[in-house]
OpenMM code with the backbone's topology and positions (N, CA, C; nanometers):
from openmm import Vec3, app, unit

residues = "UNK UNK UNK UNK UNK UNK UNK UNK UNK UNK UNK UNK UNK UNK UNK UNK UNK UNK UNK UNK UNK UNK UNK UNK UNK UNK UNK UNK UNK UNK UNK UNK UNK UNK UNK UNK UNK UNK UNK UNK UNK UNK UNK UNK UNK UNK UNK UNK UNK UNK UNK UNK UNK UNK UNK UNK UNK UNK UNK UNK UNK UNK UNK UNK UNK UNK UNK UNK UNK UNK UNK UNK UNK UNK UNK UNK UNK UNK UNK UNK UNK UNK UNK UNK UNK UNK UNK UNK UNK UNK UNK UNK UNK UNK UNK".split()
positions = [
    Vec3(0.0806, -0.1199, 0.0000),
    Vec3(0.0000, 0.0000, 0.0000),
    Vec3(0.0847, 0.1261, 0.0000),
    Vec3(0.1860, 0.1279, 0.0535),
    Vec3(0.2682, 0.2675, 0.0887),
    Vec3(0.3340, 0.3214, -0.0644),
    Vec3(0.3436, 0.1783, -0.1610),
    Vec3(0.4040, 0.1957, -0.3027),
    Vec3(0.3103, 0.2637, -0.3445),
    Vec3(0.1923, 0.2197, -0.3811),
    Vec3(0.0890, 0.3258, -0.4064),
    Vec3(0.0797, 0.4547, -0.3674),
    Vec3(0.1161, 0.4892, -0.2699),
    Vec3(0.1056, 0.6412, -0.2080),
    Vec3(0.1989, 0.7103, -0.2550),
    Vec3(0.2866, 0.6284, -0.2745),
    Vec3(0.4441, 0.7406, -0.2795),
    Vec3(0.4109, 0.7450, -0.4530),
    Vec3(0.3482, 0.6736, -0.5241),
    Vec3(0.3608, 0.7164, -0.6875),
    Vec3(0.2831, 0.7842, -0.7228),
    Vec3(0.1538, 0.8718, -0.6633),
    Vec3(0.0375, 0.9162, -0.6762),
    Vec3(0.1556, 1.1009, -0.6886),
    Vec3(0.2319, 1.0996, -0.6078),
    Vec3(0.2539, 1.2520, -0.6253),
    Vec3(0.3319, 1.2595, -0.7736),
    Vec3(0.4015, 1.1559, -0.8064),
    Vec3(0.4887, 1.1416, -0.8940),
    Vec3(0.3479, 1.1657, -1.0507),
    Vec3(0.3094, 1.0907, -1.0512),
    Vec3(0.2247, 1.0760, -1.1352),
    Vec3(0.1234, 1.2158, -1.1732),
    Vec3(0.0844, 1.2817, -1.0049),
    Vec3(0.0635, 1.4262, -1.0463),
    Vec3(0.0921, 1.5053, -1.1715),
    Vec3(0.2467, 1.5024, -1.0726),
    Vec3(0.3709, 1.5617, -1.1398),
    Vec3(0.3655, 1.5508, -1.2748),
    Vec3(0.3627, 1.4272, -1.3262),
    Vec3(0.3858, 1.3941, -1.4822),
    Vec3(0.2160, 1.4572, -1.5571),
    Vec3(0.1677, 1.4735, -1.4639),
    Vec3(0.0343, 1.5033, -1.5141),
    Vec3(0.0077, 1.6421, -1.5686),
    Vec3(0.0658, 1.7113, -1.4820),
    Vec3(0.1178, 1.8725, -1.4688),
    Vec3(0.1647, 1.8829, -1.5808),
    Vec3(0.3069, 1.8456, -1.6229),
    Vec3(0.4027, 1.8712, -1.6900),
    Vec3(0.3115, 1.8695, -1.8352),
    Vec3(0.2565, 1.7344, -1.8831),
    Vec3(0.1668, 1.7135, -1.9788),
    Vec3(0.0861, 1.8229, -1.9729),
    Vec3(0.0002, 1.8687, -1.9131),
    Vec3(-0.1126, 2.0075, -1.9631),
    Vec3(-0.0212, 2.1014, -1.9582),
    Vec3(0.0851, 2.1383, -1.9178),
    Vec3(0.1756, 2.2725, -1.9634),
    Vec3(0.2340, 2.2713, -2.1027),
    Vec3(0.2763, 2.1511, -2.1641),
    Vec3(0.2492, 2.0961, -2.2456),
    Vec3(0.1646, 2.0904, -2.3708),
    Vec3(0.0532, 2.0648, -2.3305),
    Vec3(-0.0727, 2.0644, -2.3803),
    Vec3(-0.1269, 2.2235, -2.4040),
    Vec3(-0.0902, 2.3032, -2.3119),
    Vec3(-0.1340, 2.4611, -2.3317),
    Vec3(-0.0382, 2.4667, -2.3706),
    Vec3(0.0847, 2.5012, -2.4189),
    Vec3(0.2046, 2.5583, -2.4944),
    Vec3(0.1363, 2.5484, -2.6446),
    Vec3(0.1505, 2.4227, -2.6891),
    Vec3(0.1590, 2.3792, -2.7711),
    Vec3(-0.0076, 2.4392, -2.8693),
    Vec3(-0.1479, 2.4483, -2.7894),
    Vec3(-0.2704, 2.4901, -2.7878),
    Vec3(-0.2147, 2.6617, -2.8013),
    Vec3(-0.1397, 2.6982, -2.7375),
    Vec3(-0.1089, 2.8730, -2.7277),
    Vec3(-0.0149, 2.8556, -2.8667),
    Vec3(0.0301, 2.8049, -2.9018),
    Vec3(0.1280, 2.8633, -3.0631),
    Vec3(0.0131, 2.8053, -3.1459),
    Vec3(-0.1086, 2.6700, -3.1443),
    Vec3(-0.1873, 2.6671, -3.2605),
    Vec3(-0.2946, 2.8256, -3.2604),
    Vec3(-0.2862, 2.8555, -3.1530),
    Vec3(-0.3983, 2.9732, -3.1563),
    Vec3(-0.3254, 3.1260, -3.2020),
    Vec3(-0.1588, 3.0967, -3.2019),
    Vec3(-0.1013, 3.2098, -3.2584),
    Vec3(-0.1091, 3.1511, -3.3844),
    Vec3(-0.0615, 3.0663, -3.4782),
    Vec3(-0.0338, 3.0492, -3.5866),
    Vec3(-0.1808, 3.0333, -3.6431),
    Vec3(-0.3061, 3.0297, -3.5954),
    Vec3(-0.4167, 3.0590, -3.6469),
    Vec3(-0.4588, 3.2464, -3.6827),
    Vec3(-0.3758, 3.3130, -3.5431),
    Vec3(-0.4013, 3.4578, -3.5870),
    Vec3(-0.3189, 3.5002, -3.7080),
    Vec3(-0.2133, 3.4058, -3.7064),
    Vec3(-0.1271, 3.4667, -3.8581),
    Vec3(-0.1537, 3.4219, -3.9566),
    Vec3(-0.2229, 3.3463, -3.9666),
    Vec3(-0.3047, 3.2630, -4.0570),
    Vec3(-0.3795, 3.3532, -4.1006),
    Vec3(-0.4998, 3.4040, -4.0613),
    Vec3(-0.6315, 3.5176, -4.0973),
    Vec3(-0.5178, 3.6210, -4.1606),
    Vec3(-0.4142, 3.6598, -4.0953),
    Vec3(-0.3482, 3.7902, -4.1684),
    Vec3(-0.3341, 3.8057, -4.3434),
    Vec3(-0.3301, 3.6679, -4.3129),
    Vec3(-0.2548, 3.6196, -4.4967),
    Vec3(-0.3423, 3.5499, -4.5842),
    Vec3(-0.4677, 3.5131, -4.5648),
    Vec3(-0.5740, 3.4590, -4.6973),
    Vec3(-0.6330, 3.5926, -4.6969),
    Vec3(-0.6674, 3.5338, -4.8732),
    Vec3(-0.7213, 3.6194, -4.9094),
    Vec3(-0.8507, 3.5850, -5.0207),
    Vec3(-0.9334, 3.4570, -4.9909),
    Vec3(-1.0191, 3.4150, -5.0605),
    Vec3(-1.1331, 3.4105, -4.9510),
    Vec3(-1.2773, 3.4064, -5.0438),
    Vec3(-1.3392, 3.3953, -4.9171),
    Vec3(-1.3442, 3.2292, -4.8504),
    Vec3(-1.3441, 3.1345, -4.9243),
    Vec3(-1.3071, 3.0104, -4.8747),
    Vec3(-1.2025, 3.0333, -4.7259),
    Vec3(-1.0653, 3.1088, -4.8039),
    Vec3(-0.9735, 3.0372, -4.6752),
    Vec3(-1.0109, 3.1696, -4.5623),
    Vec3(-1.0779, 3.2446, -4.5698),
    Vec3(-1.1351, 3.3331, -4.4569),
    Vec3(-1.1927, 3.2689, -4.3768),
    Vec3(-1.2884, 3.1808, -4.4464),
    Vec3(-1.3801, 3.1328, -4.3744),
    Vec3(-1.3263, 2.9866, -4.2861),
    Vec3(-1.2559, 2.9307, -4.3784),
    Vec3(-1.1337, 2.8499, -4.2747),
    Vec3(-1.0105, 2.8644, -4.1427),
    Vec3(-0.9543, 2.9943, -4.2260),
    Vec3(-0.9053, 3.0658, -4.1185),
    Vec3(-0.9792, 3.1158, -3.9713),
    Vec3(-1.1018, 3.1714, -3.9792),
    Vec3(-1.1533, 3.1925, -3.9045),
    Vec3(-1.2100, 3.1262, -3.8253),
    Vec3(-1.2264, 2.9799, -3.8279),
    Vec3(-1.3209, 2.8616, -3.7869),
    Vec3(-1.2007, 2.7706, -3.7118),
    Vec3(-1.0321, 2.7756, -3.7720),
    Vec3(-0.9407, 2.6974, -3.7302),
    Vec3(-0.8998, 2.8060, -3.6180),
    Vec3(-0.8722, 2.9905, -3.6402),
    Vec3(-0.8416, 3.0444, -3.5071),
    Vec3(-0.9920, 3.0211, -3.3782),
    Vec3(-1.1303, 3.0200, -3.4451),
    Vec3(-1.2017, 2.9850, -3.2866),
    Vec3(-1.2077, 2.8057, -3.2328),
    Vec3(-1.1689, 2.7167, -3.2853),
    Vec3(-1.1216, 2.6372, -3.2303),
    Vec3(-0.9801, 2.5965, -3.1720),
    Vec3(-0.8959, 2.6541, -3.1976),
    Vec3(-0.7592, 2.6773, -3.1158),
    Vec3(-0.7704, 2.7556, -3.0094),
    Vec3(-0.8776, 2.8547, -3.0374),
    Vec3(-0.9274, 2.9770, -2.8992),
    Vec3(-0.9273, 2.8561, -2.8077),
    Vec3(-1.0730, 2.8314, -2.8467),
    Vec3(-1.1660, 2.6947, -2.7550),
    Vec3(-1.0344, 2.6126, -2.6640),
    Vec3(-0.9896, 2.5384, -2.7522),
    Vec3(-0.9116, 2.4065, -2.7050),
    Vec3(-0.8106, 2.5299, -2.5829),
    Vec3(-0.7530, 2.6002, -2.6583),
    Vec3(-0.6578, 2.6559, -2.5233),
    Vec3(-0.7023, 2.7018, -2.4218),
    Vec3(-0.8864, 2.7491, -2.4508),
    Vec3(-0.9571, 2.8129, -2.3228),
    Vec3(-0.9316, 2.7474, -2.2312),
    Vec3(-1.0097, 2.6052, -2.3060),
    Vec3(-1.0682, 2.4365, -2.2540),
    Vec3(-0.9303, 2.4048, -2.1195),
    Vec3(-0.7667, 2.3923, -2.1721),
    Vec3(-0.7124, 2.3517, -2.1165),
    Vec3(-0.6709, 2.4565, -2.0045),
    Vec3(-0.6655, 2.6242, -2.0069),
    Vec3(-0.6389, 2.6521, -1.9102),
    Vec3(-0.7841, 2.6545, -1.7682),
    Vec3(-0.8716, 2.6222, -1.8398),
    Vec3(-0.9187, 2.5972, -1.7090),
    Vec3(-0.9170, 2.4721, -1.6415),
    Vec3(-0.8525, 2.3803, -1.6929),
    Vec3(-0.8222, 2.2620, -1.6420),
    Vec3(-0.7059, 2.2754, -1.5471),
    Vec3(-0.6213, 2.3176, -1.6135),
    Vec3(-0.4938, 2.4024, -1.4937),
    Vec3(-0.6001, 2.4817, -1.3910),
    Vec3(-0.6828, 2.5490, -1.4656),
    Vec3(-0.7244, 2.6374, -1.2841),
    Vec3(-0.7917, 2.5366, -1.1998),
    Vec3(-0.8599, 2.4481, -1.2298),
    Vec3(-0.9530, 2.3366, -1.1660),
    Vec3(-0.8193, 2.2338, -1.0684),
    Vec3(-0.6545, 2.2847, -1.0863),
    Vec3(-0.6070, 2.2007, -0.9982),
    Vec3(-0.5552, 2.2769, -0.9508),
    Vec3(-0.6027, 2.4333, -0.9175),
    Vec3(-0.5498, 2.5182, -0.7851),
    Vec3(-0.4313, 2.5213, -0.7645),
    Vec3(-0.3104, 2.4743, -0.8998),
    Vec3(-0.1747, 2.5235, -0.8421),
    Vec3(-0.1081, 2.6283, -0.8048),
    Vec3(-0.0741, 2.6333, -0.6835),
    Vec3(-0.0449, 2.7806, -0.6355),
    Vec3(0.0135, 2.8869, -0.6676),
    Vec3(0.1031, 2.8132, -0.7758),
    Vec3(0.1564, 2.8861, -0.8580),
    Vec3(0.1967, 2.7705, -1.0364),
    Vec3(0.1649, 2.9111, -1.1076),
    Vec3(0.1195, 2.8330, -1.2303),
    Vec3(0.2658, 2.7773, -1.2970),
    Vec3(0.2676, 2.6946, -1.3887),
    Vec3(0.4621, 2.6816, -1.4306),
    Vec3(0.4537, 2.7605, -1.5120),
    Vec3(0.3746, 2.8143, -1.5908),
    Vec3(0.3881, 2.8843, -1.7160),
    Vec3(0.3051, 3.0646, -1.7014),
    Vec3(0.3385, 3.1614, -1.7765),
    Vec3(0.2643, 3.2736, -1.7380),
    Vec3(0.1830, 3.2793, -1.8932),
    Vec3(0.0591, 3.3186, -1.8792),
    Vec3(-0.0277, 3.3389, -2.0045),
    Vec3(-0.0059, 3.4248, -2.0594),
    Vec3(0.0560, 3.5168, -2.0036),
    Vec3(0.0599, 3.6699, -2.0124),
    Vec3(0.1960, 3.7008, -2.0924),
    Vec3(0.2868, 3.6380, -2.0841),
    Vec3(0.4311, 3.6446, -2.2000),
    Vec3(0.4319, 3.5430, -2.3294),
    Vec3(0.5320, 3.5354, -2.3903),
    Vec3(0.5110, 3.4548, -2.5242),
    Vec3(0.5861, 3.3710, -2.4410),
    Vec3(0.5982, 3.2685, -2.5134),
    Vec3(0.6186, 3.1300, -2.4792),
    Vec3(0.7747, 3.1550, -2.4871),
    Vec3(0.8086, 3.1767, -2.6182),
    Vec3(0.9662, 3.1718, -2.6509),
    Vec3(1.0034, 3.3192, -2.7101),
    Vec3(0.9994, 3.4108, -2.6444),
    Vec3(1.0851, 3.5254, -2.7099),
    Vec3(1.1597, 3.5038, -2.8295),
    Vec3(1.2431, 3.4334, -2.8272),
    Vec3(1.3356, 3.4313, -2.9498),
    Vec3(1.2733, 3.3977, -3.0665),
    Vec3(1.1446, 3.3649, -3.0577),
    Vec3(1.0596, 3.3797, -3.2031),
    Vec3(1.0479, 3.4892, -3.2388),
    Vec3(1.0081, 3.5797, -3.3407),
    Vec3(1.0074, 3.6901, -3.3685),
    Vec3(0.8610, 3.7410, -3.3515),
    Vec3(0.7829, 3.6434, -3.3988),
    Vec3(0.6160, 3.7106, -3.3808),
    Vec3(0.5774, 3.6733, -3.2764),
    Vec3(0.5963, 3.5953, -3.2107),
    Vec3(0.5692, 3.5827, -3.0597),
    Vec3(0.5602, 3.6823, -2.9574),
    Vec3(0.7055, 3.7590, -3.0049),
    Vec3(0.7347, 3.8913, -2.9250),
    Vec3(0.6023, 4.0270, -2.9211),
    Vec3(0.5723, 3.9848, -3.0385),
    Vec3(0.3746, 4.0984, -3.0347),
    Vec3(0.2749, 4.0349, -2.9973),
    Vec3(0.2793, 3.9302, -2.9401),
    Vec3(0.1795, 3.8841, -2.8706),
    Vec3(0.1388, 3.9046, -2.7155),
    Vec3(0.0765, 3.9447, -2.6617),
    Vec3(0.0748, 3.9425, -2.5274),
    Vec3(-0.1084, 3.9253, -2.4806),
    Vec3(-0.1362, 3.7831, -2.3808),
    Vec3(-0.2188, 3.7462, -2.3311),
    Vec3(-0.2572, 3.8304, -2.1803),
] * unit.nanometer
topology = app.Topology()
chain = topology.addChain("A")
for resn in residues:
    res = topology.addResidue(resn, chain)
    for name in ("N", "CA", "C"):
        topology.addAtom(name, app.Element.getBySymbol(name[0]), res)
């Protein structure tokens, strides 16, 4: 029984890591959807563009409230900066 106990935090852990993860990765499809709309210019891919940035919205909403639903006291990641500075369009983004 005590093996069980001691792998439950571990497993957290790996759980965590995965939805930071999971929102990173959800936060650059929802940027590369806004740069997306910048650049068609048919009404087809408007209308694609626009339908692929509100489901990347969605999915990244979806996962940060899953992060808020586990009350970590402090978050690993900030919403509010770009992910990787050293991208160039990243750097005009701010959440």
């Amino acid at each position: 029984m005590g093996l069980l106990f001691k792998r439950q935090p571990d497993r957290e852990e790996e759980d965590k890591q995965l939805l930071v993860k999971e929102i990173r990765k959800a936060q650059l499809e929802w940027l590369a959807a806004h740069m997306r709309l910048d650049w068609v210019v048919e009404h087809d891919e408007i209308d694609y563009a626009v339908y692929a940035m509100e489901a990347a919205e969605k999915k990244y909403e979806m996962l940060l409230r899953q992060a808020k639903k586990l009350n970590w006291e402090k978050a690993p990641f900030s919403v509010h900066e770009p992910i990787d500075s050293s991208v160039p369009f990243l750097r005009t983004y701010h959440f």
